[in-house]
N, C-alpha and C positions, 0 to 999 in steps of 0.2 A: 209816765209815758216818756218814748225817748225821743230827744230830739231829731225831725228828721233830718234825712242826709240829702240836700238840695245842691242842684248843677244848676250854677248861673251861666245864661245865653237863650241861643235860640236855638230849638231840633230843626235840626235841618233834613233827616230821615232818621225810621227805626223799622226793624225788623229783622230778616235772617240774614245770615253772610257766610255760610258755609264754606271752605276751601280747601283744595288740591294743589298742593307745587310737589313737584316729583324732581326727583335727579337721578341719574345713572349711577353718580360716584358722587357721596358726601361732601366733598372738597370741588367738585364740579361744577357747572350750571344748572341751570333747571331747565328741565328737555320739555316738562309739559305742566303746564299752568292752568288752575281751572281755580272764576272766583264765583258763586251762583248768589244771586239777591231774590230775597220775598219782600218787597218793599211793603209796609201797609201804612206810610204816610210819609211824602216829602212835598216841595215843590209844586212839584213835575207831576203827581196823585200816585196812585197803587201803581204796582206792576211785578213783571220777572224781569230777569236778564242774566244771562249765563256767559262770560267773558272766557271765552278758551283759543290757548294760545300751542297752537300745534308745533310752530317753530318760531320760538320768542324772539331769537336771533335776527330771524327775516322778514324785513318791512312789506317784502314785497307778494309772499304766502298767500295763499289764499285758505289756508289751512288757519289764519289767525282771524277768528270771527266771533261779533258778540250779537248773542240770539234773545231777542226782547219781545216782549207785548205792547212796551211802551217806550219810544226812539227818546224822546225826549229825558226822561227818566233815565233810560240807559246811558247817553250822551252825557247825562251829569257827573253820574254814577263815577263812570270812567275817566272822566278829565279833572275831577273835585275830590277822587279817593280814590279810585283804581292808580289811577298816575304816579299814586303818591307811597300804594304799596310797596315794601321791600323789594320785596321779587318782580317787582313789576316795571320799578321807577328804571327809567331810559330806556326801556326797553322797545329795540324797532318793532316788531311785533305789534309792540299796544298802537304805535303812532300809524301800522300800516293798515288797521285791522277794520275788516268790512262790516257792517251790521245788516241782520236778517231777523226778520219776522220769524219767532216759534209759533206753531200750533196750538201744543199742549204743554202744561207741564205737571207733573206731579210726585209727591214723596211717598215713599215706602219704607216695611221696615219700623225699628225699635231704637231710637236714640241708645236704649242699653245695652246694647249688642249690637244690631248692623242698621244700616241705615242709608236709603239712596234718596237721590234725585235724579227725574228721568226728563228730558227737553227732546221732545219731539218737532221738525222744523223741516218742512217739504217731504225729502226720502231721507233723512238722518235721524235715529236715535244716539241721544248722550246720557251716559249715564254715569254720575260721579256715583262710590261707592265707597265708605267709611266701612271697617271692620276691628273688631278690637275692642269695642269705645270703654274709655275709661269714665271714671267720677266726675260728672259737672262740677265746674268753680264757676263762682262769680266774683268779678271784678271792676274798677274802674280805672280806666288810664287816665291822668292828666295831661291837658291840649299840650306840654310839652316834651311829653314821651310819647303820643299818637303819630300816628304816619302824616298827618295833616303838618301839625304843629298847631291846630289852630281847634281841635275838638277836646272834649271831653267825651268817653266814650265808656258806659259801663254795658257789660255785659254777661253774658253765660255760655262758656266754652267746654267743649267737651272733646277729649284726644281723644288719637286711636291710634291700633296698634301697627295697622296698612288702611290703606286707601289705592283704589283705581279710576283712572277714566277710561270709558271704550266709548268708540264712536262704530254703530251698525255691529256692533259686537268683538267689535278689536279693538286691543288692548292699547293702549299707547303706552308710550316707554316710561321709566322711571319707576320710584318708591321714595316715599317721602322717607325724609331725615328728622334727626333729635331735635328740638326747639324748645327752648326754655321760654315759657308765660307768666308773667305775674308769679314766678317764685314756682312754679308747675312744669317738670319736665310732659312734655309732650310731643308734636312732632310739626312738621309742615302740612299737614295736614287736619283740619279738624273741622266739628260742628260750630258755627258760631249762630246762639240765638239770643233773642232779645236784646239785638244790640241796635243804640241809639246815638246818634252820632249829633255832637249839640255844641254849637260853634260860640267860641266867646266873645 
């Protein structure tokens, strides 16, 4: 039997971490950001929480809101790894951005082909949308190539070929760009599951 493959520390969460960054022009900004959590153990207990950033740029937007079932979970989420995301880190947006109560949430769709999440919250529907999807990998980052610098983080990623967010049925701007993973051309955009974030 082989020996297993053990991460010293503590899990501090694990579950889904699916995302959306978009840009207009490759070499550009990102116009619209979208990171969605299935939490099923942290802290903070279960939850969702949908971080969407309509104008990353603007502290002062009301367009940059993160829609949870659970504030306190969300509130981690975002100041202990949303912060610390590439696309995300300094961004006024994250530092302006409101929190709201969602409704509902739910997934649709084939990991193998196309695959959404829908957050419904007051009169808004969101709908992040993967199309394309490539071959899951799995992988582990070491705490000092993770966005933290302070996790190990293994998981299961799946690219795609495009991705969209609409909000009420409109489109927001952008199309994800090429991104290189653990050795995997993929893009800004993809599924991320069974991922566990385990601090050393």
């Amino acid at each position: 039997m082989a020996d297993p493959i053990n991460f010293p520390g503590t899990v501090e969460w694990s579950g889904e971490n699916p995302g959306v960054s978009l840009k207009e022009k490759p070499d550009g900004p990102f116009v619209t950001l979208a990171s969605f959590f299935r939490v099923v153990l942290s802290p903070h207990g279960r939850g969702h929480a949908l971080v969407l950033l309509q104008a990353p740029g603007d502290g002062a937007s009301s367009a940059n809101v993160c829609y949870h079932d659970n504030e306190k979970l969300a509130r981690y989420l975002v100041s202990d790894f949303v912060a610390n995301f590439g696309a995300y880190k300094g961004l006024p947006g994250l530092k302006g951005m409101t929190y709201r109560k969602l409704d509902s949430v739910a997934a649709a769709g084939d990991p193998a082909s196309t695959y959404s999440e829908i957050v419904k919250a007051g009169g808004e529907t969101i709908e992040l949308k993967w199309t394309g999807l490539g071959k899951p990998f799995c992988f582990a980052i070491p705490p000092d190539k993770s966005a933290t610098g302070k996790h190990h983080m293994p998981s299961l990623f799946v690219g795609c070929a495009d991705a969209s967010v609409t909000v009420n049925g409109k489109r927001l701007p952008g199309k994800p760009v090429p991104r290189d993973v653990a050795g995997h051309s993929i893009s800004t955009a993809m599924l991320a599951f069974s991922e566990t974030w385990i601090r050393v």
